[in-house]
Structures are given as structure tokens and as C-alpha cells.
matplotlib code that plots the C-alpha trace (Angstrom):
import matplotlib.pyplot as plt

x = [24.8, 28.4, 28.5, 31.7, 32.8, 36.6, 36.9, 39.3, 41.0, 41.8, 38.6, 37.2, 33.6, 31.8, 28.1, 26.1, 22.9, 20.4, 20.2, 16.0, 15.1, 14.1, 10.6, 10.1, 7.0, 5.6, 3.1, 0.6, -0.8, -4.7, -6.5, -7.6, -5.2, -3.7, 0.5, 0.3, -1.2, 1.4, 4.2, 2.8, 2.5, 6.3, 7.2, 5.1, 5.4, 8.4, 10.3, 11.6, 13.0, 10.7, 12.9, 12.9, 9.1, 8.7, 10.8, 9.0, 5.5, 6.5, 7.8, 4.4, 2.7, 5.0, 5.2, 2.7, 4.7, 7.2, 9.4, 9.1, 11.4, 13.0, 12.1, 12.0, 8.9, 7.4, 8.1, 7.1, 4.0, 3.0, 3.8, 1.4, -1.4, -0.7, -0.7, -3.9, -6.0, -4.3, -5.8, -8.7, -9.7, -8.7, -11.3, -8.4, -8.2, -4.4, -2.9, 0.2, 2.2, 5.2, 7.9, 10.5, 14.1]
y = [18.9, 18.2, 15.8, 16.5, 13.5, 14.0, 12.9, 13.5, 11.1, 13.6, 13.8, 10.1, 10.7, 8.1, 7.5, 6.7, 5.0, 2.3, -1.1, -1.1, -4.0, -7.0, -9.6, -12.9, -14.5, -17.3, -19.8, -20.8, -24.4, -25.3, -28.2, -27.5, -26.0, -29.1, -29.4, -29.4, -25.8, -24.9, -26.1, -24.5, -21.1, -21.0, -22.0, -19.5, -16.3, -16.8, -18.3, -21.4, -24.7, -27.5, -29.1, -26.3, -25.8, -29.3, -28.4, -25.7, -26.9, -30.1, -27.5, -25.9, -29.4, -30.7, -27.6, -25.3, -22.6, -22.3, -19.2, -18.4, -16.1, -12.9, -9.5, -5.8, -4.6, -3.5, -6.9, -9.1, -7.1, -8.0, -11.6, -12.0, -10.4, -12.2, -15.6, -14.8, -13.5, -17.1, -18.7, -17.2, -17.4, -21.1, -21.3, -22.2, -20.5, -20.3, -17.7, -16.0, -13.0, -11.6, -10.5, -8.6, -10.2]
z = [-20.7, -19.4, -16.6, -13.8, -13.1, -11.5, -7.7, -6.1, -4.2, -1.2, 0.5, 2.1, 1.8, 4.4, 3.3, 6.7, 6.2, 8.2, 6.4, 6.9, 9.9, 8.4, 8.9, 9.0, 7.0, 9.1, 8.1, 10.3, 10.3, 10.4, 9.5, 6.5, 3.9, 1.8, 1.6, -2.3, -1.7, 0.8, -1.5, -4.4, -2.3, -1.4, -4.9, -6.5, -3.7, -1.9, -4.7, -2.9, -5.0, -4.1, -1.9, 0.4, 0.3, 1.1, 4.0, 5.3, 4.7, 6.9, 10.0, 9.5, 9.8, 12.5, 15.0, 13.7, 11.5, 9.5, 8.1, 4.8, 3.4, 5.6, 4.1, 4.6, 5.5, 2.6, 0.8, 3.7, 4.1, 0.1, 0.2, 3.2, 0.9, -1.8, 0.0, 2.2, -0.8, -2.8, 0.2, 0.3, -4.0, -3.0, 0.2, 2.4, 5.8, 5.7, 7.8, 7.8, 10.1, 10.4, 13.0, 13.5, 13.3]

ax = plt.figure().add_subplot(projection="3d")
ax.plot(x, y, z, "-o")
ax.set_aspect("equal")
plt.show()
């Protein structure tokens, strides 16, 4: 199977696409989930260093939430269900959403 593989230069071929809209993963606070469990969900799932989950687990305990990691759709939508059902196995009512940037 022979593969053509000789462009030529005389044609400017402009690819058009959508970059998909991206979310934001908030963290809401409560009174219940502990800060080691916060910090070890943004470690673990949104693959933060530990100063920056320390970071955002204090904006969730100072004002309420705290954002995450930005993602498309698809990506922000899985990291919510694997943090609620982490929460959850853990019997901690921690909630997280997502919006639209």
C-alpha cells in the first residue's frame, strides 16, 4: 500500500475548526469534609502539586469554593464524578459543579 505523500506548496489549505468551550470545576465548602481530604482530592484528581491544593482548599474554606482545574466538558464532567463518588465511599458530603468559562 503506497502512501502519496507530495504537497504541494501552491495551494494554502486553511483547516477551520472550534477549540471546544471550556468548564471550570468548583469546590463547594461544607462543614464536614476534612482539608486533608480536600488536598488529597486535588492531588489525586485534578493533579495539583500540594502547594497548589493547599491553596485551593483554603479559598474553599475561606469564601466557599474554589476552582479546581479548567476543562472541556467531557473531562470536567468525569472529575466531578470521580470526586463526588471519592466523597461519598469516604461519607463526606462534598460537592462539586461546574461552569462555563
Amino acid at each position: 500500500m503506497a502512501f502519496h505523500t507530495d504537497f504541494s506548496s501552491d495551494t494554502d489549505t486553511i483547516i477551520d475548526f472550534d477549540v471546544p468551550p471550556s468548564y471550570k470545576v468548583i469546590l463547594l465548602n461544607d462543614d464536614f469534609t476534612t482539608m486533608d481530604f480536600v488536598v488529597d482530592i486535588l492531588m489525586t484528581i485534578f493533579k495539583k502539586s500540594e502547594a497548589d491544593a493547599v491553596e485551593t482548599m483554603l479559598s474553599v474554606h475561606k469564601t466557599g469554593r474554589g476552582v479546581a482545574g479548567v476543562f472541556p466538558y467531557d473531562i470536567a464532567a468525569t472529575k466531578i464524578q470521580m470526586t463526588m463518588r471519592r466523597a461519598h465511599d469516604a461519607g463526606f458530603p462534598l460537592k462539586c459543579t461546574m461552569e462555563k468559562v
